[in-house]
C-alpha positions in Angstrom: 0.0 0.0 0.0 2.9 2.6 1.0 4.9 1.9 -2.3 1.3 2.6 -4.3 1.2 5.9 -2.5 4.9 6.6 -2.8 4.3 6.7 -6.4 1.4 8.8 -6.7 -1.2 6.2 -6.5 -4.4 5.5 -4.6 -5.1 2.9 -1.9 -8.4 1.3 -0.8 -8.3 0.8 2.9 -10.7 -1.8 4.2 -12.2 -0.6 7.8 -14.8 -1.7 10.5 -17.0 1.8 8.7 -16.8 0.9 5.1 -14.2 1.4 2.5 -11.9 4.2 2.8 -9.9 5.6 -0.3 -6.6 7.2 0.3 -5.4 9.5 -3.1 -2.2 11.3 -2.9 -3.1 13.3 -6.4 -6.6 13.6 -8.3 -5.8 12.3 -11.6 -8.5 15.3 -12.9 -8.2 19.0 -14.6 -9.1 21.3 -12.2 -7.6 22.9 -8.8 -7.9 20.2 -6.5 -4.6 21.0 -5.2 -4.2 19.7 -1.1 -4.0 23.2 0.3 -7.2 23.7 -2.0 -9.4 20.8 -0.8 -8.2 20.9 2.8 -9.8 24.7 2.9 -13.5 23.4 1.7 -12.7 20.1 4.1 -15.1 18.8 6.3 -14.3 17.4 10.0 -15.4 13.8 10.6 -15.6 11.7 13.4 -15.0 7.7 13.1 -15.2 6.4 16.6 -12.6 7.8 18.3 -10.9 9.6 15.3 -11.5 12.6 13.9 -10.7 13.1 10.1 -11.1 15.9 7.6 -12.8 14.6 4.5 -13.1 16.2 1.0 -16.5 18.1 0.6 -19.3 16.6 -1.1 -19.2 19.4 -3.8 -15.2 18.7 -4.4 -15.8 14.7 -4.0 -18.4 15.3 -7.2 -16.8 17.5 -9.1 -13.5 15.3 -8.9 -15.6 12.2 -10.3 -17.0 14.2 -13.1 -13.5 15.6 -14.3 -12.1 12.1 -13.9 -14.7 10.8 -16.5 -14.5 6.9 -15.1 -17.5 5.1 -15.8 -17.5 3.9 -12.2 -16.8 7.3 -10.7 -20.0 8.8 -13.1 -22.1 5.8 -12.1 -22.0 7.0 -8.7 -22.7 11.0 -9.2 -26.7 10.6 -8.7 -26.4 9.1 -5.2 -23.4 11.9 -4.5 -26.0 14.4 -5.1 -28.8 13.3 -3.3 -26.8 12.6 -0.6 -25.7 16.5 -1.3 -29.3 17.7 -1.5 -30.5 15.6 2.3 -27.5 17.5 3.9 -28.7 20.5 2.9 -32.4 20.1 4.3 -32.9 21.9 7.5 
């Protein structure tokens, strides 16, 4: 997993919550720089952990620029799980 990282990869992390993907680079056009997602970052908690997690509006817009058929199949569940977090 470390060496797939070392080289710019991505690693799928198996973990008692679900999967967990770990992406040193978005392999997409557009500014999704670190310093860039960390500032529209949300904070998380997992048990005892507390993680910052891309936003819901970068995590969509980084599967559309991607253009993967498996990243596109999931954008209407992304946005319905965007639209329930915004009702009061």
């Amino acid at each position: 997993m470390l060496e797939d990282l070392a080289d710019g990869g991505t690693a799928r992390l198996e973990t008692r919550y679900g999967g967990f993907d770990v992406m040193t680079e978005v392999p997409a056009e557009g500014d999704f720089s670190f310093d860039a997602l960390a500032l529209r970052a949300k904070s998380k908690r997992f048990g005892r952990v507390r993680l910052n997690v891309v936003s819901i509006d970068d995590l969509i817009e980084m599967k559309v620029a991607t253009h993967r058929v498996k990243d596109l199949a999931r954008l209407p569940e992304l946005r319905r799980i965007r639209e329930l977090q915004k009702e009061p």
